[in-house]
CHARMM internal coordinates of N, CA and C (Angstrom, degrees):
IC EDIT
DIST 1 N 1 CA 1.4521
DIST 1 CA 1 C 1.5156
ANGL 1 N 1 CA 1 C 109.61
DIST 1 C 2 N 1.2938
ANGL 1 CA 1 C 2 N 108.29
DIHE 1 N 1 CA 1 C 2 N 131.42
DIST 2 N 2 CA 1.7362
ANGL 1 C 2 N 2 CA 103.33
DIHE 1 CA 1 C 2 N 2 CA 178.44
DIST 2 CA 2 C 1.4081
ANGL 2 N 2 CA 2 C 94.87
DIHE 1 C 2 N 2 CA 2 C -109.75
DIST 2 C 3 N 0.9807
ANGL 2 CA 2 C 3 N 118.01
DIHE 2 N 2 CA 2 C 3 N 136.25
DIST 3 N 3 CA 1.9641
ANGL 2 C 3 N 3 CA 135.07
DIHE 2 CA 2 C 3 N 3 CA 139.51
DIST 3 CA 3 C 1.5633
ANGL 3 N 3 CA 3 C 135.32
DIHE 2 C 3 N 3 CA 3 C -110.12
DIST 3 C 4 N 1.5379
ANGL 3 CA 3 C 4 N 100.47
DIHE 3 N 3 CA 3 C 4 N 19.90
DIST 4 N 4 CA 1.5696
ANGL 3 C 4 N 4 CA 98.08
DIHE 3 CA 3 C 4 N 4 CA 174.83
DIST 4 CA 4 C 1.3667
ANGL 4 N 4 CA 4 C 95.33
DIHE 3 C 4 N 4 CA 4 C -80.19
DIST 4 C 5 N 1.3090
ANGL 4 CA 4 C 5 N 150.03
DIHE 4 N 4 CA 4 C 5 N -17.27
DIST 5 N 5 CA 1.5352
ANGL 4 C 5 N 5 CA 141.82
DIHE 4 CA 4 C 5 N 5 CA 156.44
DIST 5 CA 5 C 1.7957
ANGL 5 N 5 CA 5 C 99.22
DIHE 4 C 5 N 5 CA 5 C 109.01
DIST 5 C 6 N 1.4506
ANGL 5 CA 5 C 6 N 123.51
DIHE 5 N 5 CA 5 C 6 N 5.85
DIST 6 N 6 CA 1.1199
ANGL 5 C 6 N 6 CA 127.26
DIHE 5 CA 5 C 6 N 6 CA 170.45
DIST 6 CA 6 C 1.6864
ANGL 6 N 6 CA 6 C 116.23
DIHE 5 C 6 N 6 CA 6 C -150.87
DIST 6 C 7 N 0.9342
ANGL 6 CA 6 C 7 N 115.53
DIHE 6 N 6 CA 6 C 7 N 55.86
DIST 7 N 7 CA 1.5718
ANGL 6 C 7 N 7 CA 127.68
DIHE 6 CA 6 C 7 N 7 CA 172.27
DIST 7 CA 7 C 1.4589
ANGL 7 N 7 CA 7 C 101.35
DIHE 6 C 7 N 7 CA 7 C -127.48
DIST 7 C 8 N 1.2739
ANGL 7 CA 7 C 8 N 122.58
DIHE 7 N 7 CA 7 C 8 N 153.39
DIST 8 N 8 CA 1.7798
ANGL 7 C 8 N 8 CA 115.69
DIHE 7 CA 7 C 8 N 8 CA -161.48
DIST 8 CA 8 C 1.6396
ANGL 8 N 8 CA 8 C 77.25
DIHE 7 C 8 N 8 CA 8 C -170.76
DIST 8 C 9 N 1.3152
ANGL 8 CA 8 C 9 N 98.11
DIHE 8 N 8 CA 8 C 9 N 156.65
DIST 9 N 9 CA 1.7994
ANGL 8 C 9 N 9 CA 124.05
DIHE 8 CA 8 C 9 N 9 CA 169.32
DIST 9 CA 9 C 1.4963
ANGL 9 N 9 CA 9 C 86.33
DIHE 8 C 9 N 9 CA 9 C -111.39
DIST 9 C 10 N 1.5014
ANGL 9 CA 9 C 10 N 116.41
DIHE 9 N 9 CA 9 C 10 N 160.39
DIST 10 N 10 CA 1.5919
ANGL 9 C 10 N 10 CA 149.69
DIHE 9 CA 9 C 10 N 10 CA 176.52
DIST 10 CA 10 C 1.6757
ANGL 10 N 10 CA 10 C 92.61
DIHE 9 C 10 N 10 CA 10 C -115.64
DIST 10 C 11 N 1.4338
ANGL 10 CA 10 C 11 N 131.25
DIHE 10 N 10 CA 10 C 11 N 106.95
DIST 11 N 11 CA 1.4766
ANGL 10 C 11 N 11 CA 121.11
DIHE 10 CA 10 C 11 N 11 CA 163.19
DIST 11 CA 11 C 1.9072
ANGL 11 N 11 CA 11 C 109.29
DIHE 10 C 11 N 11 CA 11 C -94.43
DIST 11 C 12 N 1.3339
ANGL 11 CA 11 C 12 N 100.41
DIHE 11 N 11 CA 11 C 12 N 121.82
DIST 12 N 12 CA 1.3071
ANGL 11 C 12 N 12 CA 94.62
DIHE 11 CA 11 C 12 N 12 CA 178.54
DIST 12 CA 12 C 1.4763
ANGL 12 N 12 CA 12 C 117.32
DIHE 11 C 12 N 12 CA 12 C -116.15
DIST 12 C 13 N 1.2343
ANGL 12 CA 12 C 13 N 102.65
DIHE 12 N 12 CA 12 C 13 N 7.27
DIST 13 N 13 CA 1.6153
ANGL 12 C 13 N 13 CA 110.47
DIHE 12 CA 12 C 13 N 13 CA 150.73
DIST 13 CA 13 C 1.6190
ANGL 13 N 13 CA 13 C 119.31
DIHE 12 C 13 N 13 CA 13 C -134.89
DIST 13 C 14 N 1.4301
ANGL 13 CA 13 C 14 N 109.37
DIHE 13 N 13 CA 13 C 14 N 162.32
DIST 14 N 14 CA 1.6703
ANGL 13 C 14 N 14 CA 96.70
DIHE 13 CA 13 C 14 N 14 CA -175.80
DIST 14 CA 14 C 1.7856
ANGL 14 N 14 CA 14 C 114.33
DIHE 13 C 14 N 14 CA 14 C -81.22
DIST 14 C 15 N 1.5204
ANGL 14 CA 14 C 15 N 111.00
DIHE 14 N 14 CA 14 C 15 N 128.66
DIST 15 N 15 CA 1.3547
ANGL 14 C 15 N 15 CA 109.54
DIHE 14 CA 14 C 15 N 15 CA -166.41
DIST 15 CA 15 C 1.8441
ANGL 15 N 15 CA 15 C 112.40
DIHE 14 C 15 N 15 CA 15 C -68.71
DIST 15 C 16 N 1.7703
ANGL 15 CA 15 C 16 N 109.15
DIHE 15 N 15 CA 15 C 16 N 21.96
DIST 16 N 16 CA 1.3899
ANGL 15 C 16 N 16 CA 95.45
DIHE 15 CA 15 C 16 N 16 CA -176.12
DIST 16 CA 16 C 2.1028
ANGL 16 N 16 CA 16 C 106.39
DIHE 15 C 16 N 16 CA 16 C -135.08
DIST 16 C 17 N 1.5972
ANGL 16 CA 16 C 17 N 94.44
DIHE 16 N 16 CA 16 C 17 N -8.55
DIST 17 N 17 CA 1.6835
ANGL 16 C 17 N 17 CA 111.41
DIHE 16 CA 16 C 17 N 17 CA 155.65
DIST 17 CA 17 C 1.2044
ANGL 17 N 17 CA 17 C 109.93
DIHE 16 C 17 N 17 CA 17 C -86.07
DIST 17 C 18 N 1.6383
ANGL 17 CA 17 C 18 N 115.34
DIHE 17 N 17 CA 17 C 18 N -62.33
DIST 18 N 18 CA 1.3781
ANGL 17 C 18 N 18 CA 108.81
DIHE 17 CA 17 C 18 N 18 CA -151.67
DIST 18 CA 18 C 2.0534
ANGL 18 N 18 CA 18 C 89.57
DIHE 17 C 18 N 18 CA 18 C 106.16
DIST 18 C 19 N 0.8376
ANGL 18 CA 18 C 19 N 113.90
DIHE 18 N 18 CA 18 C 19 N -0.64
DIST 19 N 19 CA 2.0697
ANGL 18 C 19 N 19 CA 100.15
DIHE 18 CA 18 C 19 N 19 CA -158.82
DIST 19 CA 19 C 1.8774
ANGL 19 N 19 CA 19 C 98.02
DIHE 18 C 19 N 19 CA 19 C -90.03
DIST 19 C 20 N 0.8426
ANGL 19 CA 19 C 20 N 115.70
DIHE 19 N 19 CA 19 C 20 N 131.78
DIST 20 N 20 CA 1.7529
ANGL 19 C 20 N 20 CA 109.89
DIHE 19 CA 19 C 20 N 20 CA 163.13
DIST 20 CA 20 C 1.6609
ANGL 20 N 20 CA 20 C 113.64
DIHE 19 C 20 N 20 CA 20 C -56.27
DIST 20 C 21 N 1.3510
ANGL 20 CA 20 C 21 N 127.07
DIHE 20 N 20 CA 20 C 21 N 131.77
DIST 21 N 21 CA 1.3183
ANGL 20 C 21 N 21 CA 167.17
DIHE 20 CA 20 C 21 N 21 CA 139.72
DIST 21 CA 21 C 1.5566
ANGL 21 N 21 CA 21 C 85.80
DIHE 20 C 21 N 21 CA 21 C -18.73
DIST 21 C 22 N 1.1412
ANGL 21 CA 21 C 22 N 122.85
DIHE 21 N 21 CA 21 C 22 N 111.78
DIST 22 N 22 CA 1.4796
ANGL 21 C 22 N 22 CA 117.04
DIHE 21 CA 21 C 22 N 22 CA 125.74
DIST 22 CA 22 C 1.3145
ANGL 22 N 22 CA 22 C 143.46
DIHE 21 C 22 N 22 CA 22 C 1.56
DIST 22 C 23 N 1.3339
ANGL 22 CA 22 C 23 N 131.70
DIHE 22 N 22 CA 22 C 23 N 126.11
DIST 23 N 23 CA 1.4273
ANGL 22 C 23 N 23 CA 129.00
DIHE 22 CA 22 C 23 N 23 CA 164.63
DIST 23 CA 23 C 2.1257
ANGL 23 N 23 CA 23 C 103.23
DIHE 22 C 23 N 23 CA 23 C -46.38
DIST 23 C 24 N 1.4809
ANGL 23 CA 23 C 24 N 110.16
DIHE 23 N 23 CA 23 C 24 N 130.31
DIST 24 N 24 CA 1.5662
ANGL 23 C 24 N 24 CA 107.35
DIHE 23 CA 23 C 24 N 24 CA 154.63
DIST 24 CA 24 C 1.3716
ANGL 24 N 24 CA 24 C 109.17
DIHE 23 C 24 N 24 CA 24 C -49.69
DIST 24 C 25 N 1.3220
ANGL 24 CA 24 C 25 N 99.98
DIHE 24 N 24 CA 24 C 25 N 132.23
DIST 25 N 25 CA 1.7397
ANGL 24 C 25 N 25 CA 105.96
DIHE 24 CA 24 C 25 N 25 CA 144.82
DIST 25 CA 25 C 1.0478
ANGL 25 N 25 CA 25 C 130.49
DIHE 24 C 25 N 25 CA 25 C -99.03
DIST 25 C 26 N 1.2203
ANGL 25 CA 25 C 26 N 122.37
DIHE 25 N 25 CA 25 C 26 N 34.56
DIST 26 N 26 CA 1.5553
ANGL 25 C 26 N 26 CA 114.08
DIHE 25 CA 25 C 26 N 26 CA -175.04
DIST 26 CA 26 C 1.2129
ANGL 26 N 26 CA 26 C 103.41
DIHE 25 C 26 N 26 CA 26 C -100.51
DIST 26 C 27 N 1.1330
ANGL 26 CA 26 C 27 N 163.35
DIHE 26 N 26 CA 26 C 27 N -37.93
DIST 27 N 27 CA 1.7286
ANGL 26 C 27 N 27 CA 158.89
DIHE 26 CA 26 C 27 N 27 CA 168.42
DIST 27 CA 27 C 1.9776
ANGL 27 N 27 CA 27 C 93.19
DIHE 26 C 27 N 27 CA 27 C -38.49
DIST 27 C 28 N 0.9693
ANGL 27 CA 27 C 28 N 123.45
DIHE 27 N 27 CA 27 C 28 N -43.03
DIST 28 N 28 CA 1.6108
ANGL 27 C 28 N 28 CA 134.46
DIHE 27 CA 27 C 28 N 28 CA -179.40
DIST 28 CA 28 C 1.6010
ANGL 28 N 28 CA 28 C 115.44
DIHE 27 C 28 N 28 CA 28 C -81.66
DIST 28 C 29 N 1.2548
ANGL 28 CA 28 C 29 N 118.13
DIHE 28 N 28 CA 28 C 29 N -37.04
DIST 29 N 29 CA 1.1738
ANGL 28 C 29 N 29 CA 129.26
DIHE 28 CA 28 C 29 N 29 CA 163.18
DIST 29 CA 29 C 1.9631
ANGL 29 N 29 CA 29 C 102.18
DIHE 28 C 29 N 29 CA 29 C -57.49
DIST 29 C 30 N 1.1545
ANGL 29 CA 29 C 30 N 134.84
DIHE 29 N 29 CA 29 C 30 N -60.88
DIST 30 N 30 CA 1.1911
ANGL 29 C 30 N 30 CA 149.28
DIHE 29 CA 29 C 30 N 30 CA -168.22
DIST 30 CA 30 C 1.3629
ANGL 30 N 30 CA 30 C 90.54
DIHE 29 C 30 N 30 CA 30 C -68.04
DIST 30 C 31 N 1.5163
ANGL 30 CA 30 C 31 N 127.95
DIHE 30 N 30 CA 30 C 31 N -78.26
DIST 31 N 31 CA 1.5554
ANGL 30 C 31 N 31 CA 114.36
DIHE 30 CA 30 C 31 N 31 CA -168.05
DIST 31 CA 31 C 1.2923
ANGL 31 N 31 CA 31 C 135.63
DIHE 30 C 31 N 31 CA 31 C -64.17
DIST 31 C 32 N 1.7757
ANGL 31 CA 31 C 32 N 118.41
DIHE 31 N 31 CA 31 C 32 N 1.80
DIST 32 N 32 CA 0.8408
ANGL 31 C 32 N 32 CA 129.63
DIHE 31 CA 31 C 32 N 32 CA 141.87
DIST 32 CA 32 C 1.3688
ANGL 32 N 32 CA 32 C 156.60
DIHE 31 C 32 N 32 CA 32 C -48.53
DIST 32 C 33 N 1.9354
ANGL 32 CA 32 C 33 N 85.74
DIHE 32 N 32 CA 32 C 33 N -44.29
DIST 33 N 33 CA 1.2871
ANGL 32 C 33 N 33 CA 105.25
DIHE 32 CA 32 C 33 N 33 CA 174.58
DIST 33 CA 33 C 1.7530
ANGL 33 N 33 CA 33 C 110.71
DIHE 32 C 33 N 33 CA 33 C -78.01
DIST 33 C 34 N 1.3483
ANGL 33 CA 33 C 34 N 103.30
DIHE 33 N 33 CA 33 C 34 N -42.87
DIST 34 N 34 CA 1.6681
ANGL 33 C 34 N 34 CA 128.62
DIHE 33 CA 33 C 34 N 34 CA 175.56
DIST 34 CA 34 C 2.1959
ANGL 34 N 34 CA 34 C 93.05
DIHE 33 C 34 N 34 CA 34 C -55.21
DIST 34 C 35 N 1.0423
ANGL 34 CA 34 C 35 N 129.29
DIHE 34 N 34 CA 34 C 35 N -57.76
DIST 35 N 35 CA 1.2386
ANGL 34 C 35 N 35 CA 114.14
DIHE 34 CA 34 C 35 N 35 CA 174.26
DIST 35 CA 35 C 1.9695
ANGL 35 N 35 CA 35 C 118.17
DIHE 34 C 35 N 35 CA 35 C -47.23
DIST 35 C 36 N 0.8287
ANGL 35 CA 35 C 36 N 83.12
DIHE 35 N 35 CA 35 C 36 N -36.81
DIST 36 N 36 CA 1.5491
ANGL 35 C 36 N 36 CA 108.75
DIHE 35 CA 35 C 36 N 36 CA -166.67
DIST 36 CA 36 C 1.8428
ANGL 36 N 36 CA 36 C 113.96
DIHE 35 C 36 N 36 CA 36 C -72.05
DIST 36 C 37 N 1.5111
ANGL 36 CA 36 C 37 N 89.37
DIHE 36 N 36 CA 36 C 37 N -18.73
DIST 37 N 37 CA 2.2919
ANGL 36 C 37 N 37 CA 95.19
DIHE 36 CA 36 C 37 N 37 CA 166.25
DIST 37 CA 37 C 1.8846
ANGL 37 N 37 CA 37 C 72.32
DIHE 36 C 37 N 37 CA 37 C 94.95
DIST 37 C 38 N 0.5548
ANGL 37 CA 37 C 38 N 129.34
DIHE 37 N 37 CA 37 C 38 N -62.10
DIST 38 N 38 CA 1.5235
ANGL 37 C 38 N 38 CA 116.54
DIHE 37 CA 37 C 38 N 38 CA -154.88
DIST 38 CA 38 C 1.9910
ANGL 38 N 38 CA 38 C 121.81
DIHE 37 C 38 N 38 CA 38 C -61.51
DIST 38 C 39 N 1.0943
ANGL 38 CA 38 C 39 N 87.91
DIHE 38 N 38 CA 38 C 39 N 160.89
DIST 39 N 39 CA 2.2280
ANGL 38 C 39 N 39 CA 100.64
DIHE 38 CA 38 C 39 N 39 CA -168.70
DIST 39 CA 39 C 1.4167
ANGL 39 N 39 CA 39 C 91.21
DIHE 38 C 39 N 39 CA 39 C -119.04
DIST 39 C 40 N 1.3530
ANGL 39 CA 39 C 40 N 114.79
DIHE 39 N 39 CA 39 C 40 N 107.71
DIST 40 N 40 CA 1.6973
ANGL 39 C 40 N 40 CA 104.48
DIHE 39 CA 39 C 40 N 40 CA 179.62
DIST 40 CA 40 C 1.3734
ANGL 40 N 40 CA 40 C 107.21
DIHE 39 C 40 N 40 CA 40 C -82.22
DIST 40 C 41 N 1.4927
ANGL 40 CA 40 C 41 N 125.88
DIHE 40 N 40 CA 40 C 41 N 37.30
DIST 41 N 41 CA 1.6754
ANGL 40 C 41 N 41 CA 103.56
DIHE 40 CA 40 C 41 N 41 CA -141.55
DIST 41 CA 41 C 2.1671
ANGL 41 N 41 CA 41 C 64.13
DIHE 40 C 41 N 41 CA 41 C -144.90
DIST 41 C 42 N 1.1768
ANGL 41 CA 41 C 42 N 116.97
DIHE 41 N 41 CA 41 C 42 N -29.38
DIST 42 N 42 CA 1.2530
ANGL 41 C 42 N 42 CA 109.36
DIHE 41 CA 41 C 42 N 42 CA -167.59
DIST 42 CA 42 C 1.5483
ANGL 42 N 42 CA 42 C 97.50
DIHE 41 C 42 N 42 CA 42 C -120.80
DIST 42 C 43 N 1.1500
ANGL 42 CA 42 C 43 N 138.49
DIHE 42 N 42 CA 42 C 43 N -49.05
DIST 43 N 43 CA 1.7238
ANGL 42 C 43 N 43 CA 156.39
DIHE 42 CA 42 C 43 N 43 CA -154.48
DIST 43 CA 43 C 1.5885
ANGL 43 N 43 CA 43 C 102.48
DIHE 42 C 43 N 43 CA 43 C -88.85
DIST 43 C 44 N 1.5798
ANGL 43 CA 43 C 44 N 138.47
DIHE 43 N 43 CA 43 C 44 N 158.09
DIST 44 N 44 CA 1.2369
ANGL 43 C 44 N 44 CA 118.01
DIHE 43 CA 43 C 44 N 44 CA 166.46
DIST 44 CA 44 C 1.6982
ANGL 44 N 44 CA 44 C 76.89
DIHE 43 C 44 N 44 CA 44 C -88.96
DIST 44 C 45 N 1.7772
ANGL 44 CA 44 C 45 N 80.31
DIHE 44 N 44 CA 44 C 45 N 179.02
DIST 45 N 45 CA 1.4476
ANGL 44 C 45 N 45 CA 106.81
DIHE 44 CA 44 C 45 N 45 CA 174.68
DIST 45 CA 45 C 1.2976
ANGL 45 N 45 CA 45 C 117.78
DIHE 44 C 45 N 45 CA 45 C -127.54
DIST 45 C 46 N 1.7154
ANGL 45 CA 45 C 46 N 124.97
DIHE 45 N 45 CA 45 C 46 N 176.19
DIST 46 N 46 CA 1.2907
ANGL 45 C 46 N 46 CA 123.39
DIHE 45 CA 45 C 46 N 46 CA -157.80
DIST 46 CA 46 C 1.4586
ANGL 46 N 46 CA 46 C 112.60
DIHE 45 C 46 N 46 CA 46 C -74.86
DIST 46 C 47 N 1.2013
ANGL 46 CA 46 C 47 N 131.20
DIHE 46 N 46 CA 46 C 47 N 134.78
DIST 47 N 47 CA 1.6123
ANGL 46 C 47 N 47 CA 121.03
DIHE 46 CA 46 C 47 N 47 CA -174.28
DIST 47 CA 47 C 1.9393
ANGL 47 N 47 CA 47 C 113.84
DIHE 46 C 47 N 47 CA 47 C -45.16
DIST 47 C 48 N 1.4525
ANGL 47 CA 47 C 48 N 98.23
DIHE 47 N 47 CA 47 C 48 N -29.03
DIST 48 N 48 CA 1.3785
ANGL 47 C 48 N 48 CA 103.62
DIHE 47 CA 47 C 48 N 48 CA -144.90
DIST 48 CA 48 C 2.4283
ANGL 48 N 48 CA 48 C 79.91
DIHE 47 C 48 N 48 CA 48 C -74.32
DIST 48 C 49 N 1.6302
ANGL 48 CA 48 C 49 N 109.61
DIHE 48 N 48 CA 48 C 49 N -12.78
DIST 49 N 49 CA 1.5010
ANGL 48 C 49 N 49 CA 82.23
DIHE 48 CA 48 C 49 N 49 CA 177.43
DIST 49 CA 49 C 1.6876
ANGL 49 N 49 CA 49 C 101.16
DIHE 48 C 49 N 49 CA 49 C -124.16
DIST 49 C 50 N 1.6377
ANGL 49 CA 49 C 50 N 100.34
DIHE 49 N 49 CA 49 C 50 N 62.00
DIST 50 N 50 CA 1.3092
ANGL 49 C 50 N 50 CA 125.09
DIHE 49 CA 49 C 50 N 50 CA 146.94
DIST 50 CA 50 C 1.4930
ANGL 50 N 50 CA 50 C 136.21
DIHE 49 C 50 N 50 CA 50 C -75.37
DIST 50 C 51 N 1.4513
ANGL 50 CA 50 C 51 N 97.73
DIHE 50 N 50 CA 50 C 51 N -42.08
DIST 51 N 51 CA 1.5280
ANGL 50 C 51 N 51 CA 135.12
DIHE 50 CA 50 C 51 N 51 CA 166.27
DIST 51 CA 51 C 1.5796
ANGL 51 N 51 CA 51 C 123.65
DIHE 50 C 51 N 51 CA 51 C -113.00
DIST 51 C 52 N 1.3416
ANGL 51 CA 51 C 52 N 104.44
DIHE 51 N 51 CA 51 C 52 N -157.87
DIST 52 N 52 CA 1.3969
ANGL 51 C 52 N 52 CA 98.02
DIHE 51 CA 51 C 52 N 52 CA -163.45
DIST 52 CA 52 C 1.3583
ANGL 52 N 52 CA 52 C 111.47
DIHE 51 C 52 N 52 CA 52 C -97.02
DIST 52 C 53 N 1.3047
ANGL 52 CA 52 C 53 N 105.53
DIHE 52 N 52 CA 52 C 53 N -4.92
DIST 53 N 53 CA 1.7459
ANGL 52 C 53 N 53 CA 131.76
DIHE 52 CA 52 C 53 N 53 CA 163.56
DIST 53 CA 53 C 1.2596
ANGL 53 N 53 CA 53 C 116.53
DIHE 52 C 53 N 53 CA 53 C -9.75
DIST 53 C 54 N 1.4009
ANGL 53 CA 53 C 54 N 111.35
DIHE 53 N 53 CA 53 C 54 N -54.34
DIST 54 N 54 CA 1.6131
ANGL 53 C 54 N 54 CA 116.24
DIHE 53 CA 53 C 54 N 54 CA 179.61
DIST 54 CA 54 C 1.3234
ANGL 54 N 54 CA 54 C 99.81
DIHE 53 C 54 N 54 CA 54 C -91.75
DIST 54 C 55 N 1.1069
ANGL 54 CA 54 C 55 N 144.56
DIHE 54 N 54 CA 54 C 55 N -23.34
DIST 55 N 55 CA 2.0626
ANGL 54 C 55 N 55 CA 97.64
DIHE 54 CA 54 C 55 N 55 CA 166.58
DIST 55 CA 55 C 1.0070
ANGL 55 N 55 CA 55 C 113.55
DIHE 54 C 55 N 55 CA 55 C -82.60
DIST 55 C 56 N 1.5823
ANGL 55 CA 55 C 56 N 131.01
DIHE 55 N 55 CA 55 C 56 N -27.36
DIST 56 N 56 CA 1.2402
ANGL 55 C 56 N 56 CA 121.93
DIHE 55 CA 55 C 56 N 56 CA -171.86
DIST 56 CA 56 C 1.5279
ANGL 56 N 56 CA 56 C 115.66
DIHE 55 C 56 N 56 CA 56 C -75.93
DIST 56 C 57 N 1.6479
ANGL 56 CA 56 C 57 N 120.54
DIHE 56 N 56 CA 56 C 57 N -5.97
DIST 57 N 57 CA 1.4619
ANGL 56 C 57 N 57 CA 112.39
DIHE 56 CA 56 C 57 N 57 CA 145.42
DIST 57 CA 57 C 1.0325
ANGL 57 N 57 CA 57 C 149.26
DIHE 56 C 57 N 57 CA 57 C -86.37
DIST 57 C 58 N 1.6560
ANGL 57 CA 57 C 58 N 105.36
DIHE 57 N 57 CA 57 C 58 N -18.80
DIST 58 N 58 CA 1.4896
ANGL 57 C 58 N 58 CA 120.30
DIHE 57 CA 57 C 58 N 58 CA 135.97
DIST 58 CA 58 C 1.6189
ANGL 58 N 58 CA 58 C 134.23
DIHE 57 C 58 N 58 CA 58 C -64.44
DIST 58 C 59 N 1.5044
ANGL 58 CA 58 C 59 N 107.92
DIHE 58 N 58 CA 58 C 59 N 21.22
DIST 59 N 59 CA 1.4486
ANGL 58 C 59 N 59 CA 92.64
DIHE 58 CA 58 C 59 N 59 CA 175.53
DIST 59 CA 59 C 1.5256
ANGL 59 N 59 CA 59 C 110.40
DIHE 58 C 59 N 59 CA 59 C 66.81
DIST 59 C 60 N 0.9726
ANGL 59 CA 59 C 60 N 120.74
DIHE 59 N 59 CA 59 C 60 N 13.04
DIST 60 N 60 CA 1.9988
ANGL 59 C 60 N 60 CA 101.27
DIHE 59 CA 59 C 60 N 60 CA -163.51
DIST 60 CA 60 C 1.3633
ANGL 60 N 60 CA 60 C 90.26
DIHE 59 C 60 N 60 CA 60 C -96.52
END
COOR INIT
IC SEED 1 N 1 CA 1 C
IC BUILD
């Protein structure tokens, strides 16, 4: 049990397959939006990257 309030595990496979985790998309998620004129941090953004909508139409 940790309680210093900043110790964390990295899981890079799922502890109930055994299968490796995916590459993140979030660096791609961001330069997308950044291609796109838009600040998701200030601007809304498109519904479709609410969900998982946008990679799975990009193939990612």
């Amino acid at each position: 049990m940790c309680t210093d309030g900043q110790s964390g595990i990295v899981l890079n496979h799922c502890p109930w397959s055994g299968k490796q985790f995916p590459s993140s998309l979030r660096d791609t998620y961001f330069d997308i939006l950044e291609a796109m004129g838009l600040d998701p941090w200030e601007e809304e953004i498109p519904e479709e990257f609410e969900s998982d909508a946008w990679w799975k139409a990009r193939g990612l």
